[in-house]
C-alpha angles and dihedrals in degrees: 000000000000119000123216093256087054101263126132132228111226121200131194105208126124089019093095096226106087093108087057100054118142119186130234102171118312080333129105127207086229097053088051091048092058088051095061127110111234120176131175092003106307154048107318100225115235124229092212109025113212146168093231102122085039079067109040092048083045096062086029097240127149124229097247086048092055089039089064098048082058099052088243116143092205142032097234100099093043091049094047087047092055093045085054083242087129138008122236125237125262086262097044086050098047092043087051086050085063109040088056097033096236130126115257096249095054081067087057100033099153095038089058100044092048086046089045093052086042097051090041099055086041087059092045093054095054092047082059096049091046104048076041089069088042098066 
């Protein structure tokens, strides 16, 4: 159920799960759960992992209310962000860090952290090479 804001309403029942609800936030585990994409059977596995839908249920937008915001005319490229089937643009990203008050990298978190680790050793590395030529 959509709000007038734009928010929408989740609600847990018939997913067998309200008993078992643990907050983050104003989220649910069971509403997060209902807005998983399953296929096949199981989990579909995402290209670009990512805590978008965290957010948005977080802050309890839809996804046609955060598409607007956005100036986008549909939901598809929200929904295939948020599925990690595509990656946004700088822009997308920044404007997203901003809708749900979060810094970019908390959108991206893996992603960061895996390009962090990377960078680092790779400084390391060079520190090493450097004080290396010195001696």
């Amino acid at each position: 159920m959509e709000t007038q804001a734009g928010t929408s309403q989740l609600s847990t029942t018939g997913h067998g799960l309200n008993l078992l609800s643990v907050i983050f936030g104003s989220v649910s585990i069971p509403a997060l759960l209902a807005n998983m994409q399953i296929r096949g059977g199981h989990m579909h596995q995402n290209k670009h992992p990512n805590d978008l839908t965290l957010y948005r249920l977080r802050m309890g937008f839809s996804r046609r209310y955060v598409a607007s915001l956005l100036r986008h005319k549909s939901t598809s490229l929200l929904s295939k962000l948020e599925e990690g089937l595509a990656l946004p643009s700088l822009m997308t990203a920044l404007k997203l860090a901003v809708i749900y008050r979060i810094p970019v990298d908390f959108l991206y978190t893996q992603q960061y952290r895996g390009l962090r680790d990377q960078i680092r050793s790779q400084e390391s590395k060079l520190r090493r090479a450097q004080q290396a030529m010195l001696f």
